[in-house]
matplotlib code that plots the C-alpha trace (Angstrom):
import matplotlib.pyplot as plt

x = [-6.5, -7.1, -7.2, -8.5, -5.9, -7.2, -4.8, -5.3, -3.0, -2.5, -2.9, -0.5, -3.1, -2.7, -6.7, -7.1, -7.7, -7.7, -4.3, -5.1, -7.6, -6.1, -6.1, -2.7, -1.9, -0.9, 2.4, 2.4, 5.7, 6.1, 7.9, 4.8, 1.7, -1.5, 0.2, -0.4, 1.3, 0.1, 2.0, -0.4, 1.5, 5.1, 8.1, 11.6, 10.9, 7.9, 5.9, 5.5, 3.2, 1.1, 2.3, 1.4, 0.1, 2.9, 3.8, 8.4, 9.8, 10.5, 13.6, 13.2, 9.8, 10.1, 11.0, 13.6, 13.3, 11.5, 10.0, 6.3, 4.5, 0.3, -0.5, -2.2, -1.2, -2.7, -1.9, -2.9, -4.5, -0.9, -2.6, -1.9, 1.5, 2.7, 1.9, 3.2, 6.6, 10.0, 9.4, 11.4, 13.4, 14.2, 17.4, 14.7, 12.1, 14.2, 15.0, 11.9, 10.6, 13.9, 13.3, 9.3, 9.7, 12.9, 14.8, 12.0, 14.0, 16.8, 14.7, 13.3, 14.6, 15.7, 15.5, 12.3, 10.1, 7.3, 9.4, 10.8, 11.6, 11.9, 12.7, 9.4, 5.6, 2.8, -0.3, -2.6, -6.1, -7.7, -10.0, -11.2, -10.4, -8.5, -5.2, -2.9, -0.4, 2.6, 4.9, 8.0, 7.8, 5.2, 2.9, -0.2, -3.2, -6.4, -7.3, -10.9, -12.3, -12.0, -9.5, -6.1, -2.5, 0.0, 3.6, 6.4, 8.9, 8.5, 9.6, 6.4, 5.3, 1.5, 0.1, -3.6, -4.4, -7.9, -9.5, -10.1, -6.9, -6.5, -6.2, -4.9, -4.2, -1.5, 0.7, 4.3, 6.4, 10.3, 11.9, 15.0, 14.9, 18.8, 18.2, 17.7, 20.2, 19.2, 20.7, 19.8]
y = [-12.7, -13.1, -10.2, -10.5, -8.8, -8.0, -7.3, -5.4, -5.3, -5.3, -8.1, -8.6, -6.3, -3.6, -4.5, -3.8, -7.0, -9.0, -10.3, -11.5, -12.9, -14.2, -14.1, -12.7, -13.7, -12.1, -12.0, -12.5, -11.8, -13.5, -10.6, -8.4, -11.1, -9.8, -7.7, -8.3, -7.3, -7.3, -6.6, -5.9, -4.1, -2.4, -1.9, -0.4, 2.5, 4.0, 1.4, 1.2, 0.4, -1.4, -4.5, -7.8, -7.1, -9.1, -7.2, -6.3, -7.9, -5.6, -5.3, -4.2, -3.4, 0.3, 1.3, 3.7, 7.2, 6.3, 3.4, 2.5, 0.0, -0.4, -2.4, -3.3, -3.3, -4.2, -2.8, -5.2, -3.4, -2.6, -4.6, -8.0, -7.0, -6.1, -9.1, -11.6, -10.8, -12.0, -14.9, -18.2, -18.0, -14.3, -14.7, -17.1, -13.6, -11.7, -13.7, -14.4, -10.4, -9.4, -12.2, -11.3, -7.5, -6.7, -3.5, -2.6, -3.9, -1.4, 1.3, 0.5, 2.1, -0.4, 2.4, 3.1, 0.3, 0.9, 4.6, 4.7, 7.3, 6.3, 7.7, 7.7, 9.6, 7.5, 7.6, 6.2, 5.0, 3.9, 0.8, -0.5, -0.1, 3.2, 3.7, 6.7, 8.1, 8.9, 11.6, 13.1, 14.1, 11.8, 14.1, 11.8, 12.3, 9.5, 8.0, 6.3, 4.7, 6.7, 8.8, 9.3, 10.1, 11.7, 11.2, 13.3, 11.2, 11.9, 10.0, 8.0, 4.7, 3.2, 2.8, 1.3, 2.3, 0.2, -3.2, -4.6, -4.9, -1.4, -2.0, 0.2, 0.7, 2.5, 3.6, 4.6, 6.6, 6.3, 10.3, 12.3, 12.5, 14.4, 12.9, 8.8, 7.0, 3.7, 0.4, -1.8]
z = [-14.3, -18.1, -20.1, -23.6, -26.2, -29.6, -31.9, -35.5, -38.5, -42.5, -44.9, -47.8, -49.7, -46.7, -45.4, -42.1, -40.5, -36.7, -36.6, -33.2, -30.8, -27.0, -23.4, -22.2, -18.5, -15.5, -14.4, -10.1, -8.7, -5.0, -3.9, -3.9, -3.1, -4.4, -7.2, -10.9, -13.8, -17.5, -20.5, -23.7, -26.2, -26.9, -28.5, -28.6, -30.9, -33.2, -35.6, -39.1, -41.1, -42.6, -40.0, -39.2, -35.9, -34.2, -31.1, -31.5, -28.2, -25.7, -24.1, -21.0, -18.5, -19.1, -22.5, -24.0, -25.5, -28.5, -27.3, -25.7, -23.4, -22.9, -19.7, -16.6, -12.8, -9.4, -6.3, -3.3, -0.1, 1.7, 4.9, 2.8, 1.8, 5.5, 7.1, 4.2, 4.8, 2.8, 0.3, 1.6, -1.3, -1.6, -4.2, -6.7, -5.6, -7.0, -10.3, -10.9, -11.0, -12.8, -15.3, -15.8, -15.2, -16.7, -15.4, -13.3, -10.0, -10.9, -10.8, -7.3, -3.7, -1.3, 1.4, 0.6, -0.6, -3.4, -4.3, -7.9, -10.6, -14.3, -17.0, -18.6, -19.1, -17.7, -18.4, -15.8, -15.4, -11.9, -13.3, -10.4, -6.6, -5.1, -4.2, -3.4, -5.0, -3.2, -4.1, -2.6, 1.3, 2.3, -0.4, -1.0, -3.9, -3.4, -6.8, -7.4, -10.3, -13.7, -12.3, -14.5, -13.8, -16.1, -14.1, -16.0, -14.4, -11.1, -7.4, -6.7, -5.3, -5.2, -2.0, -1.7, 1.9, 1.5, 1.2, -1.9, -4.6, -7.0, -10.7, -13.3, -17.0, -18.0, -21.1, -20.9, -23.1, -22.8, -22.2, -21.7, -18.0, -16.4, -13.6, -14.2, -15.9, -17.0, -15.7, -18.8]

ax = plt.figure().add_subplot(projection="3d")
ax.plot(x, y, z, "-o")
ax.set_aspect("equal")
plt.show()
């Protein structure tokens, strides 16, 4: 899916104008078939301005403490995912998530598939579909449309226990967390 990106920032006069217009694209890693990832905005550490409404590269999927991400995620009905089983080529899988999604593997539990704990706030926002929100000890929380999310860094893992793909915005804010130490 295409999602439409506009993009505002400062002429050399410091007007407020568009500094961009596009369609950013989807990112589908084979190692999770029906997912979808989008990244619309971020950086590293706080903006200045007035800018040129270029977006500063991002280093890594979740940012650092001072640094900020804005996208999108889908979460296939887990009924898909079950049955599709391991990619052919599971070491290009891999690559090919680290390479699109960078850092986000190293957070993830290969004992327990789907959990992760960052070192981050998100701020979520069901868009369409449901899915539940797992927590620690099995703990789940159902999530519908226009429902929102604010995870303080906490074990979790998205599980859409229904039939039609869950998407979500979200907004996450790098943090001091004891607990995670980042691989990156």
């Amino acid at each position: 899916m295409k999602v439409r990106r506009v993009v505002t920032g400062h002429d050399e006069r410091g007007k407020a104008v568009v500094a961009s217009d596009d369609e950013v694209d989807g990112f589908q890693p084979t190692l999770s078939p029906g997912s979808e990832f989008h990244t619309l905005w971020g950086g590293d550490e706080a903006p200045r301005f007035p800018d040129d409404g270029s977006m500063p590269p991002p280093s890594t999927w979740f940012p650092p403490v001072g640094g900020f991400r804005f996208g999108m995620f889908t979460v296939p009905p887990s009924d898909g995912a079950a049955t599709a089983g391991p990619p052919d080529d599971l070491e290009g899988a891999m690559a090919e998530f680290e390479a699109n999604l960078p850092g986000l593997p190293g957070y993830m539990e290969p004992d327990a598939p789907g959990m992760h704990t960052t070192d981050t706030i998100d701020f979520e926002i069901v868009l369409d579909g449901e899915v539940w929100l797992e927590l620690d000890d099995g703990v789940e929380v159902h999530l519908r449309p226009g429902d929102t999310v604010v995870q303080n860094g906490t074990r979790h893992a998205w599980r859409n226990h229904g039939t039609e793909p869950c998407r979500l915005a979200v907004f996450l804010i790098g943090a001091h967390h004891d607990k995670v130490t980042r691989s990156a």
